[in-house]
N, CA, C and O atoms as a CHARMM CRD file, in Angstrom:
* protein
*
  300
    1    1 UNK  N    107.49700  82.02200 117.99800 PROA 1      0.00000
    2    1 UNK  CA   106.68500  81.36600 116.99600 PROA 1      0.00000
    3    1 UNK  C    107.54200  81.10200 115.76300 PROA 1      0.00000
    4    1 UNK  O    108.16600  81.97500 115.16000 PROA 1      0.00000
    5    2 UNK  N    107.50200  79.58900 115.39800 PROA 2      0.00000
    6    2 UNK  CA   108.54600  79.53000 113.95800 PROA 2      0.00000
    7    2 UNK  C    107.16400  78.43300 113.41700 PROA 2      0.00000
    8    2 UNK  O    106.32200  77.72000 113.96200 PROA 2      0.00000
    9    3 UNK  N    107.62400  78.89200 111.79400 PROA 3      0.00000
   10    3 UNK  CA   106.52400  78.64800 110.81400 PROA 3      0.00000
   11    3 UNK  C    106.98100  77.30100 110.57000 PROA 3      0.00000
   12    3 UNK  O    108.13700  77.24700 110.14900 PROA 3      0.00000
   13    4 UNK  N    106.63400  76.65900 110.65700 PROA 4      0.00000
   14    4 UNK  CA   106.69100  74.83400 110.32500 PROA 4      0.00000
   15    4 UNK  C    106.50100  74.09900 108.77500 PROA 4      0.00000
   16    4 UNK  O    107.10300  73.15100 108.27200 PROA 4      0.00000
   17    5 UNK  N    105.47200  74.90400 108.28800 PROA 5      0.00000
   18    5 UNK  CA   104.66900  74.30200 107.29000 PROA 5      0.00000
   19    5 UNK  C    104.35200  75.30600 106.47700 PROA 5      0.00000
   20    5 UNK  O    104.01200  76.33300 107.06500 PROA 5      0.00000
   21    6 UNK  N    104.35400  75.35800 104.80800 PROA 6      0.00000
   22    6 UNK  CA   103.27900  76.22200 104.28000 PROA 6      0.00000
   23    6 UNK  C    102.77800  75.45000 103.13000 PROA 6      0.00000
   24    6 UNK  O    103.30700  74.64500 102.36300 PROA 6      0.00000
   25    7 UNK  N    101.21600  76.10100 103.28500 PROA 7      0.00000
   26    7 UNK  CA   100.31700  75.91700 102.01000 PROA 7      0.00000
   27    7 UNK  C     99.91300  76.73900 101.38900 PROA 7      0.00000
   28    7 UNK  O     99.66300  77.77400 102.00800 PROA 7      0.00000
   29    8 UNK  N     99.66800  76.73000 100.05400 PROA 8      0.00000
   30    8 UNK  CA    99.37700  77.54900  99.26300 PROA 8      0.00000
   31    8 UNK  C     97.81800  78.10400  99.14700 PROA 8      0.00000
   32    8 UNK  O     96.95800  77.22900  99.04500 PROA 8      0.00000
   33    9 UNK  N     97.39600  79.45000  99.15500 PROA 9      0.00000
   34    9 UNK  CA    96.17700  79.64300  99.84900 PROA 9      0.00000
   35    9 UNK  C     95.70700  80.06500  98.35300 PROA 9      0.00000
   36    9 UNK  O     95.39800  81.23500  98.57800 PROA 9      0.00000
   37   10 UNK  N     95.51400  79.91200  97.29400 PROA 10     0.00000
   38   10 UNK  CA    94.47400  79.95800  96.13000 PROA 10     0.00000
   39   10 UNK  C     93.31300  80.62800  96.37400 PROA 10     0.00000
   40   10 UNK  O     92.56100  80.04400  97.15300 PROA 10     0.00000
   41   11 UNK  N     92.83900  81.94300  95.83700 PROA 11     0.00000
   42   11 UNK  CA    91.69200  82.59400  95.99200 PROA 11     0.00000
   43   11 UNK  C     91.40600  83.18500  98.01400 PROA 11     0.00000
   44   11 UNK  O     90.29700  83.28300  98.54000 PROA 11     0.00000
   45   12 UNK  N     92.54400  83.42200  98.60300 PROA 12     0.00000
   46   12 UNK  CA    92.41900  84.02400  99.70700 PROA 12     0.00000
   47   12 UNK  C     92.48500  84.98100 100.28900 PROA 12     0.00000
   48   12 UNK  O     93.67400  85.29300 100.23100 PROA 12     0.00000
   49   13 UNK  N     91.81700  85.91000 101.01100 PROA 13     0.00000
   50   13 UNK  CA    92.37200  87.41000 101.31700 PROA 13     0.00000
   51   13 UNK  C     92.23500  87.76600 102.80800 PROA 13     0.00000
   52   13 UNK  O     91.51900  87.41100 103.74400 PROA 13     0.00000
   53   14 UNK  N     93.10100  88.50400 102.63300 PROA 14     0.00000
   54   14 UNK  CA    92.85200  89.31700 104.16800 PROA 14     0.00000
   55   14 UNK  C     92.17500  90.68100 104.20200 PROA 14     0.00000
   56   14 UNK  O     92.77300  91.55600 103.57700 PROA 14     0.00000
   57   15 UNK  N     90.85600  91.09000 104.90900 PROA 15     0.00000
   58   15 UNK  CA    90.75600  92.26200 104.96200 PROA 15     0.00000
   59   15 UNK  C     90.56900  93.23900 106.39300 PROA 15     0.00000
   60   15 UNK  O     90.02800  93.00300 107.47400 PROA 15     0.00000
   61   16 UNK  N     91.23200  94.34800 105.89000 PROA 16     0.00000
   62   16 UNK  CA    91.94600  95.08000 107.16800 PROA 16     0.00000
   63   16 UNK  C     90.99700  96.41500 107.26100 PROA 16     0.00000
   64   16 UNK  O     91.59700  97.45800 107.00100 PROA 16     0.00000
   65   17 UNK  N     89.73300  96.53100 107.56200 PROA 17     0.00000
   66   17 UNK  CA    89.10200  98.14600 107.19500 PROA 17     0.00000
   67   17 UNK  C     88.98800  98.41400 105.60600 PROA 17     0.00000
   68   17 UNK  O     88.11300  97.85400 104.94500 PROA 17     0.00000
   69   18 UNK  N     89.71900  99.10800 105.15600 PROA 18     0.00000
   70   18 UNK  CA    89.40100  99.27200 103.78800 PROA 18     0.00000
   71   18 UNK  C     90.55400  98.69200 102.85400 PROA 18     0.00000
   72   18 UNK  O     90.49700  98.74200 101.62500 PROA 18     0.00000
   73   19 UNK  N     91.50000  98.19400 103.50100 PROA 19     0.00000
   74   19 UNK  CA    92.64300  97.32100 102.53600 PROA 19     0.00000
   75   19 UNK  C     92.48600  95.48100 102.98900 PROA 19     0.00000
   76   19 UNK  O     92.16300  94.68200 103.86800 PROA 19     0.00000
   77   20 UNK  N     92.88900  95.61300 101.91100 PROA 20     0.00000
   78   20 UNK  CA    92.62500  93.80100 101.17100 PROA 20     0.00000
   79   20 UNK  C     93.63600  93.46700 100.41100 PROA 20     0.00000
   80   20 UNK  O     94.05100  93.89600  99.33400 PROA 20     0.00000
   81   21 UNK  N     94.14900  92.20600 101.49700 PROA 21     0.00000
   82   21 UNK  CA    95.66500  91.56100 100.71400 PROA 21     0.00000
   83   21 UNK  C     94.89100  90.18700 100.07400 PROA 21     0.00000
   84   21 UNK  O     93.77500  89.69900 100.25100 PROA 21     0.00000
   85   22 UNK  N     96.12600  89.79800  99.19300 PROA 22     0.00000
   86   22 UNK  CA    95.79500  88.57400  98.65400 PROA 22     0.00000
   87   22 UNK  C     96.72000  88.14000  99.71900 PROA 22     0.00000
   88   22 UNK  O     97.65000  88.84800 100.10500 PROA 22     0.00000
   89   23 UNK  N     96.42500  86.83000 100.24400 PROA 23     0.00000
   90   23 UNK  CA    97.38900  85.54500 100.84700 PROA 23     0.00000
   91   23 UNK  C     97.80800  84.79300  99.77400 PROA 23     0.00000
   92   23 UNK  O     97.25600  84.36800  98.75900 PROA 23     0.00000
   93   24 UNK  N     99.13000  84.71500 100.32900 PROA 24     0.00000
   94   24 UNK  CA    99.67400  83.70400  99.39400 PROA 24     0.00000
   95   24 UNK  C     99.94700  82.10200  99.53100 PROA 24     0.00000
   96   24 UNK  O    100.07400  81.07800  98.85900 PROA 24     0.00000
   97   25 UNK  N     99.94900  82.49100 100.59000 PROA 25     0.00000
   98   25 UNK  CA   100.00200  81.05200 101.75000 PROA 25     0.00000
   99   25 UNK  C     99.35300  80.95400 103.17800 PROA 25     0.00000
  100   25 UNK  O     98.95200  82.07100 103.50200 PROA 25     0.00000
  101   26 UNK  N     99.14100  80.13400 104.01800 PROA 26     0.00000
  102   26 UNK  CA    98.86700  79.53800 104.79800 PROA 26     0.00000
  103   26 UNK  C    100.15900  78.65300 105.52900 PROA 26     0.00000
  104   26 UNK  O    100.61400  77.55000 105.22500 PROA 26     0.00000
  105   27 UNK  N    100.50800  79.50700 106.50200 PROA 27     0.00000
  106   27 UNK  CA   101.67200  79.17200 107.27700 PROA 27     0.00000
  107   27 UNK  C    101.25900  77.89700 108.84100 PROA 27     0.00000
  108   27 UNK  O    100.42100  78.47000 109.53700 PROA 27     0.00000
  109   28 UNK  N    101.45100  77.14100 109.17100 PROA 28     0.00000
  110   28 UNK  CA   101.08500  76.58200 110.28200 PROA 28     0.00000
  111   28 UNK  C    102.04300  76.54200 111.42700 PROA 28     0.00000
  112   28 UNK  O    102.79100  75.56800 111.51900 PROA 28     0.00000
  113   29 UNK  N    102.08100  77.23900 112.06700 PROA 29     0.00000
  114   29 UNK  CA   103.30800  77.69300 113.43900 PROA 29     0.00000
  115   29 UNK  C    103.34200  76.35700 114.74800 PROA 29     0.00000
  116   29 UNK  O    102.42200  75.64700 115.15400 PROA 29     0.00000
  117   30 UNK  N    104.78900  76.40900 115.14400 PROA 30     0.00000
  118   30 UNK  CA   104.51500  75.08000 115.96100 PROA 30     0.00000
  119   30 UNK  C    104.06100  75.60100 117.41600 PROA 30     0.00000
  120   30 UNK  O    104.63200  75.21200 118.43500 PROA 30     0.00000
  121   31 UNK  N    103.04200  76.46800 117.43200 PROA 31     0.00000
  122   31 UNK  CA   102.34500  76.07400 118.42100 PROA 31     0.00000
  123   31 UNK  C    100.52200  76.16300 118.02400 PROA 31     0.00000
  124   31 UNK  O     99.57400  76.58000 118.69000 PROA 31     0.00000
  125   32 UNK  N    100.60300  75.59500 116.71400 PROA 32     0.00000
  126   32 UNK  CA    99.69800  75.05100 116.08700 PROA 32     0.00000
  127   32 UNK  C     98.79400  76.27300 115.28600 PROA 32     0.00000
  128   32 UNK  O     98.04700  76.03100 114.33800 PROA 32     0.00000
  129   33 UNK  N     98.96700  77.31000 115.72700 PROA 33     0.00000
  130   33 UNK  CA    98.59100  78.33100 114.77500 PROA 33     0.00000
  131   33 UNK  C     98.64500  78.17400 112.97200 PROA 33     0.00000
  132   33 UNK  O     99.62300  77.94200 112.26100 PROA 33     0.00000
  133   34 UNK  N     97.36200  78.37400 112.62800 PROA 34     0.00000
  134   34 UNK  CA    97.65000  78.76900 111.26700 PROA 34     0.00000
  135   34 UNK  C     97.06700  79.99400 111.31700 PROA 34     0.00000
  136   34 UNK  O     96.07000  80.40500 111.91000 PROA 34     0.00000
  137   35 UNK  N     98.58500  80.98700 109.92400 PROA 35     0.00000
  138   35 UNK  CA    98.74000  82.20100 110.20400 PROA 35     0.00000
  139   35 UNK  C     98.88400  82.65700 108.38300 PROA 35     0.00000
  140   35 UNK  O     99.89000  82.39000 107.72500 PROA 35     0.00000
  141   36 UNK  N     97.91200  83.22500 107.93800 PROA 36     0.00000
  142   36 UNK  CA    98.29600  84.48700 106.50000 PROA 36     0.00000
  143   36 UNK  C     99.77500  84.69300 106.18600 PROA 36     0.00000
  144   36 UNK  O    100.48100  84.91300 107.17100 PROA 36     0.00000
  145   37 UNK  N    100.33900  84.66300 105.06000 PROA 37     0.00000
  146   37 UNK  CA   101.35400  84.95000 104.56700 PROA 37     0.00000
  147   37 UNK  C    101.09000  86.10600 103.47300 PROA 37     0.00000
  148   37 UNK  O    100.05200  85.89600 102.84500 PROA 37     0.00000
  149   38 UNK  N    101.46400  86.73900 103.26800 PROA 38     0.00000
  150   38 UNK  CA   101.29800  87.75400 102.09900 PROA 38     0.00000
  151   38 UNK  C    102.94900  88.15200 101.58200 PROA 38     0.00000
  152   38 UNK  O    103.91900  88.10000 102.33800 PROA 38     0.00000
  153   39 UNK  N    103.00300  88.57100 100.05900 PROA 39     0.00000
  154   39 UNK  CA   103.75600  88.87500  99.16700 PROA 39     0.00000
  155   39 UNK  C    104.00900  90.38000  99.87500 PROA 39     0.00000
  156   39 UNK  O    104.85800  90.88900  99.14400 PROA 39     0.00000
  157   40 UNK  N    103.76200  91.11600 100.69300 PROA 40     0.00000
  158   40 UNK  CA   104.29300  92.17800 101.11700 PROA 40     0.00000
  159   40 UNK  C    105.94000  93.02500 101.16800 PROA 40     0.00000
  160   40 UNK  O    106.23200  94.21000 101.00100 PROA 40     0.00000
  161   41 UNK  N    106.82200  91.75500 101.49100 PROA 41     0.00000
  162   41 UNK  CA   108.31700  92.34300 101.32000 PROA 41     0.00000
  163   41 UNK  C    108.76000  92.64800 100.14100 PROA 41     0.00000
  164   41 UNK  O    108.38300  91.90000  99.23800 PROA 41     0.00000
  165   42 UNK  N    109.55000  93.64600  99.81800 PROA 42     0.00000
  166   42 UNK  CA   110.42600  94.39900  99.00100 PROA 42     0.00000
  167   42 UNK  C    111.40900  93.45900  98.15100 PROA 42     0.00000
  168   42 UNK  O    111.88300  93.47800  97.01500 PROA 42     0.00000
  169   43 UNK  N    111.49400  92.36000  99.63800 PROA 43     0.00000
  170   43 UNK  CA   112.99600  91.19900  99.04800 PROA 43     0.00000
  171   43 UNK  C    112.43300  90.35400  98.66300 PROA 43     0.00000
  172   43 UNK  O    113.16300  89.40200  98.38700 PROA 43     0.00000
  173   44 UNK  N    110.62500  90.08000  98.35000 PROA 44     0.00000
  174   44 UNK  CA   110.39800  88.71500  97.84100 PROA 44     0.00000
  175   44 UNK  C    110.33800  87.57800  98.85000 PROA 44     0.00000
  176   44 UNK  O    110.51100  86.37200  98.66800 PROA 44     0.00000
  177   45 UNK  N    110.07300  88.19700  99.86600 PROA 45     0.00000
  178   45 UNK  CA   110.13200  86.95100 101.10000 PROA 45     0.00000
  179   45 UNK  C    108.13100  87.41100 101.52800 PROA 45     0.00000
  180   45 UNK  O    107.36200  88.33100 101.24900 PROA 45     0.00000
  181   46 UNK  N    108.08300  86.38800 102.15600 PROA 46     0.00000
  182   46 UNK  CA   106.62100  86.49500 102.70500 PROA 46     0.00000
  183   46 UNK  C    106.35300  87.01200 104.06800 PROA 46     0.00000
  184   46 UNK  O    107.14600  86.73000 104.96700 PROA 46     0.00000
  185   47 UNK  N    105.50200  87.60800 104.26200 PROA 47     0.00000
  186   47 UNK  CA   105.57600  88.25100 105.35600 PROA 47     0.00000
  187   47 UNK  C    104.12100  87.74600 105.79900 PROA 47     0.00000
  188   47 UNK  O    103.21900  87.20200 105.16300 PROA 47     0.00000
  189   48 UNK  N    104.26000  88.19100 107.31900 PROA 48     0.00000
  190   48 UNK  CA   102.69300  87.73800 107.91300 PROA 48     0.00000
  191   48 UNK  C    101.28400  88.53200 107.77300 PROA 48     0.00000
  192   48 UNK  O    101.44200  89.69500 107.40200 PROA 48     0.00000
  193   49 UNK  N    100.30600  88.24800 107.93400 PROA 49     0.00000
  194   49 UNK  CA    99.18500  89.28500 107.51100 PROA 49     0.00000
  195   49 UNK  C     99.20700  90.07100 109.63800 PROA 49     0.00000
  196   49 UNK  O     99.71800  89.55300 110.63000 PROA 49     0.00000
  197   50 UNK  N     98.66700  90.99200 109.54700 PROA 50     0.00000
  198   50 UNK  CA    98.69800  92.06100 110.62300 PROA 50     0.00000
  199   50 UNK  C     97.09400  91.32200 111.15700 PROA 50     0.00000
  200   50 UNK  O     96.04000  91.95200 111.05800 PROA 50     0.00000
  201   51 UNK  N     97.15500  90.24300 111.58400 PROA 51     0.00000
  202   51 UNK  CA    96.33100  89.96100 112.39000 PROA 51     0.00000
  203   51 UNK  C     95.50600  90.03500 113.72700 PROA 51     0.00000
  204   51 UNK  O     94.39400  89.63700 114.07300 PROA 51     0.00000
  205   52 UNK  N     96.57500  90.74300 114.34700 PROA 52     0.00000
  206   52 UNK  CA    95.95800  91.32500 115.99200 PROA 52     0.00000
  207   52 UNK  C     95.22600  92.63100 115.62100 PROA 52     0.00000
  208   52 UNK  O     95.01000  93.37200 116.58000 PROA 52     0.00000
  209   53 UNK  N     94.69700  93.16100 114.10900 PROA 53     0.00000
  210   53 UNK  CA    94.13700  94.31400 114.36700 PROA 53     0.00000
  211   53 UNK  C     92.94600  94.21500 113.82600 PROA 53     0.00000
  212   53 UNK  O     92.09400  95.10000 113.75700 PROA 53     0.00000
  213   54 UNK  N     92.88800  93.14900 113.44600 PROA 54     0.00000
  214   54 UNK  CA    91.42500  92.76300 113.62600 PROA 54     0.00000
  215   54 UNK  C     90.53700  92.59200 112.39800 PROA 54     0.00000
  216   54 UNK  O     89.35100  92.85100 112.19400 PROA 54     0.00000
  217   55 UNK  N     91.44900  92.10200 111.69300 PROA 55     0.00000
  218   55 UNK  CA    91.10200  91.88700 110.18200 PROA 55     0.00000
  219   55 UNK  C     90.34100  90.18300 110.05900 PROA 55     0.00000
  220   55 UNK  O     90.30500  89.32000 110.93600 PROA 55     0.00000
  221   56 UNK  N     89.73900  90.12500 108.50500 PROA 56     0.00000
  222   56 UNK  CA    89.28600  89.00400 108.84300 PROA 56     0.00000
  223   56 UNK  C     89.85500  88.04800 107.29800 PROA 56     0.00000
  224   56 UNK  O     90.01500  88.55000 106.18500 PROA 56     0.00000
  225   57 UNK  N     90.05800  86.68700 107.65100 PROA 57     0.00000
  226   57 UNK  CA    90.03100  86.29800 105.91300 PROA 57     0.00000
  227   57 UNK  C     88.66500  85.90400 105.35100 PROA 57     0.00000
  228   57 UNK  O     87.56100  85.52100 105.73600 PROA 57     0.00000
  229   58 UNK  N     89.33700  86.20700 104.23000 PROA 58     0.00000
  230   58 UNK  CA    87.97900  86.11900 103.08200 PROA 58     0.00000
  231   58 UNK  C     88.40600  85.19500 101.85100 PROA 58     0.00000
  232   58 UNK  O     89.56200  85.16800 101.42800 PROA 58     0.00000
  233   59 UNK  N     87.22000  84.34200 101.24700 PROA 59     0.00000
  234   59 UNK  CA    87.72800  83.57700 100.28100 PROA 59     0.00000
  235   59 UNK  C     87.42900  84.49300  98.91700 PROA 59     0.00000
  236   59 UNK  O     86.75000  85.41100  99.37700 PROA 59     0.00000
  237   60 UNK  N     87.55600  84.70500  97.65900 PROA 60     0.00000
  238   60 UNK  CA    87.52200  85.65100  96.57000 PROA 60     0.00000
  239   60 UNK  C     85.56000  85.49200  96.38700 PROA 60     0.00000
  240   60 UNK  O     84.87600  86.50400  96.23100 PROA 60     0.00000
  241   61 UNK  N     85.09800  84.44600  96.43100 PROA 61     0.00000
  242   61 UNK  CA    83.74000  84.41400  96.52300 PROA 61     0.00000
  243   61 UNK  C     83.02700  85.68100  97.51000 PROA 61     0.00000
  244   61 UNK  O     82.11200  86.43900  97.18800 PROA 61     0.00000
  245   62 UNK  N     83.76000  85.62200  98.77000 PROA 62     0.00000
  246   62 UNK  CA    82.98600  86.77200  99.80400 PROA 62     0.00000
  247   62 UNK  C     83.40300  88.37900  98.96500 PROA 62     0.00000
  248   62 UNK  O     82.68100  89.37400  99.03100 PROA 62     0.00000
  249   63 UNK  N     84.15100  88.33700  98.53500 PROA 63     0.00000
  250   63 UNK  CA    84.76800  90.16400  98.54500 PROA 63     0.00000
  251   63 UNK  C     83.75900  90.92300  97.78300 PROA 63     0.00000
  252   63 UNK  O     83.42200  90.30000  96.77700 PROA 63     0.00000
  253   64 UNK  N     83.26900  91.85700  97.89700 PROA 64     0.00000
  254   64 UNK  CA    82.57400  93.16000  97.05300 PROA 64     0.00000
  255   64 UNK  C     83.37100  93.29300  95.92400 PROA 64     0.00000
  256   64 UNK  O     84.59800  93.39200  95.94900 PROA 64     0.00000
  257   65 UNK  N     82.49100  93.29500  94.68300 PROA 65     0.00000
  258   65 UNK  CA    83.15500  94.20400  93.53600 PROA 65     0.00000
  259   65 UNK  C     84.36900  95.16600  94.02600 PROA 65     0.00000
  260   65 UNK  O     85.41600  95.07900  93.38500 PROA 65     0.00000
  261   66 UNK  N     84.31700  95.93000  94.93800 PROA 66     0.00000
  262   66 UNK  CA    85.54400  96.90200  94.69600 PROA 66     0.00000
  263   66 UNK  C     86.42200  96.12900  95.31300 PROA 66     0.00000
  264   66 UNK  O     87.50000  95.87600  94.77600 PROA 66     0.00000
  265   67 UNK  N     85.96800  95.46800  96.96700 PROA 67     0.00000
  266   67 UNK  CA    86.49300  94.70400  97.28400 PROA 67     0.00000
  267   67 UNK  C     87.92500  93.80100  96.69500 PROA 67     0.00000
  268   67 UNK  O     89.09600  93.82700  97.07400 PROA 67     0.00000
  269   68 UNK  N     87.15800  92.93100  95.48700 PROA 68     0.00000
  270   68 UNK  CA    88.56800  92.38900  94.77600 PROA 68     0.00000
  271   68 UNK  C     89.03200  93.35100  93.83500 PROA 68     0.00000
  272   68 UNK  O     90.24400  93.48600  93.66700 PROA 68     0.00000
  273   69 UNK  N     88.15200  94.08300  93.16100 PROA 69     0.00000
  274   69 UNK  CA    89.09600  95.34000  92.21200 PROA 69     0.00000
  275   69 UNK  C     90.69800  95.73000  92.79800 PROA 69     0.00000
  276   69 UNK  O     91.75800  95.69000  92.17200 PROA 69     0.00000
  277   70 UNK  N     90.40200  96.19000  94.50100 PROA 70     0.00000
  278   70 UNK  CA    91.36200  96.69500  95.14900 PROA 70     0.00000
  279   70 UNK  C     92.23100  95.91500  95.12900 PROA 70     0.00000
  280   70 UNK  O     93.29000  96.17800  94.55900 PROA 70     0.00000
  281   71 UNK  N     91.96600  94.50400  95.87700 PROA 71     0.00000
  282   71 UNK  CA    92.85900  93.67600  96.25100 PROA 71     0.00000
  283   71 UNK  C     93.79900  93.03500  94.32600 PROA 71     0.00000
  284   71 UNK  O     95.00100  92.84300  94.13900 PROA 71     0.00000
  285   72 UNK  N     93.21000  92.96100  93.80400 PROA 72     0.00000
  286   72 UNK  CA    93.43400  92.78800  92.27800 PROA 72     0.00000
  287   72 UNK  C     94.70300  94.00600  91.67900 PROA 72     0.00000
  288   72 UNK  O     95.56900  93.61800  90.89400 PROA 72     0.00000
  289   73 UNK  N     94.67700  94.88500  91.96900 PROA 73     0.00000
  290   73 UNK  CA    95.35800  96.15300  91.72700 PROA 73     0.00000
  291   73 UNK  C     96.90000  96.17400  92.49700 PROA 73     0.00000
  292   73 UNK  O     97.92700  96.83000  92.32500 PROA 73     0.00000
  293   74 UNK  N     96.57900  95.34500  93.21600 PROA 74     0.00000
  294   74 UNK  CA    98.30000  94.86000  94.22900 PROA 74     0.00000
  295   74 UNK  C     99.03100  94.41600  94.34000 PROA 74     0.00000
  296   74 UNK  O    100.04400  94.64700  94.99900 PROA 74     0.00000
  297   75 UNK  N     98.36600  92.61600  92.92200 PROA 75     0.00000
  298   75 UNK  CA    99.00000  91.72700  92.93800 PROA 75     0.00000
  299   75 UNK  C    100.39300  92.59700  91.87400 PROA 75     0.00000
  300   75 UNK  O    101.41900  91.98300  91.57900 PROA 75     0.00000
């Protein structure tokens, strides 16, 4: 899988059980996948959101009060 494309995902999150990333982007893979990017690496590179475990995205409208508190606390 190589990332083709990115867009910038404004007000997006991923949530994983009780953790909640902000996305930073919206990656589109050439076998047509679009895939979460998150600010996660150390080096400033983007990394993918952990999607096979069963997380879901959320736009900042859906999240619970603590919900974005958390995710807010990361950026």
């Amino acid at each position: 899988m190589r990332i083709i494309q990115i867009m910038p995902a404004e007000d997006w999150y991923f949530k994983h059980e009780t953790t909640v990333w902000n996305v930073a982007a919206f990656g589109l893979t050439d076998e047509g996948e679009t895939i979460g990017l998150i600010g996660a690496g150390s080096d400033g590179t983007l990394k993918t959101v952990p999607t096979r475990t069963g997380g879901v995205y959320l736009h900042r409208r859906q999240l619970t009060e603590d919900e974005s508190q958390a995710a807010d606390k990361k950026r």
